[in-house]
N, C-alpha and C positions, 0 to 999 in steps of 0.2 A: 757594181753593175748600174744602180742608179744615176751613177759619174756619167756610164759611158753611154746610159740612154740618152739622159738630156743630152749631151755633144755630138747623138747622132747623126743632127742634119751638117757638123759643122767637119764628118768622116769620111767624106767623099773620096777617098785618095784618087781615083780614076777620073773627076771634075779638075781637080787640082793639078794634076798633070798635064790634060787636054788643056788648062788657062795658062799652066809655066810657073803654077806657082808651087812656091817650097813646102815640103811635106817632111823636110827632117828637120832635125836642131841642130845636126853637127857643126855647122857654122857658128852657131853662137855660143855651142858645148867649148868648141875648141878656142873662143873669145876670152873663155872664163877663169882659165887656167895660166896666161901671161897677162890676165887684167886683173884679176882677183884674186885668184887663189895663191899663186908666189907670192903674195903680198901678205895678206890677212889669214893666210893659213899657217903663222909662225907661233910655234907655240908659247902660251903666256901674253900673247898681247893682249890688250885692250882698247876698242877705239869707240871713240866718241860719235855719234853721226855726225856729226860738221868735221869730223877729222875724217873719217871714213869716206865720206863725197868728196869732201878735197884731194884729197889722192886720188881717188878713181878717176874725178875732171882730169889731172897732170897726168896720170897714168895712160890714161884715152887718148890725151892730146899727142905723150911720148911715142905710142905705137901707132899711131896716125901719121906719125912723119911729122907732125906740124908745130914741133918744139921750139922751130928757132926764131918762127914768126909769132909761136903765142909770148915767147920771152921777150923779145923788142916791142910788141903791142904793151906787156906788162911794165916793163922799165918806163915805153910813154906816160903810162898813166899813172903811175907812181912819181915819175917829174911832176905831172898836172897836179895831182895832188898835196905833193908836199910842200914846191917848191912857185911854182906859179900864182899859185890860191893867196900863199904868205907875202909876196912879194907884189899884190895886188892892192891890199890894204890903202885907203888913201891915197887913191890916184883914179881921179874922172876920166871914163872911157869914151871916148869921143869916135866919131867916124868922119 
């Protein structure tokens, strides 16, 4: 009860509706289940938090459509990095 005192001014559902704004979670209920839960819901895993974020970022990006542009953006800067950097060595940059 005390939970849903304090939260009472934030219960308007009739304000919420009159502004358009969202008053369920089913959008983000039904996010959690091809972002998360098929994933980390396998039994016996264990994950690390830098392995657990790292998936979620590629998982995010997969179901976002936006795979094929974060891959090419990634190969760029994995050249930059490995390949440019070394091969820079001993060579004055001029304009």
């Amino acid at each position: 009860m005390r939970y849903l005192a304090n939260k009472e001014p934030y219960l308007d559902y009739a304000q919420a509706l009159e502004q358009g704004w969202p008053i369920a979670t089913g959008v983000v209920e039904g996010a959690c289940r091809p972002l998360i839960a098929d994933r980390f819901d396998i039994t016996g895993s264990r994950w690390s938090v830098e392995g657990a974020e790292a998936l979620l970022l590629l998982r995010a990006v997969i179901i976002n459509g936006d795979f094929e542009e974060y891959w090419l953006h990634h190969i760029e800067q994995e050249h930059l990095r490995t390949r440019q950097a070394r091969h820079q060595d001993g060579y004055a940059l001029t304009a």
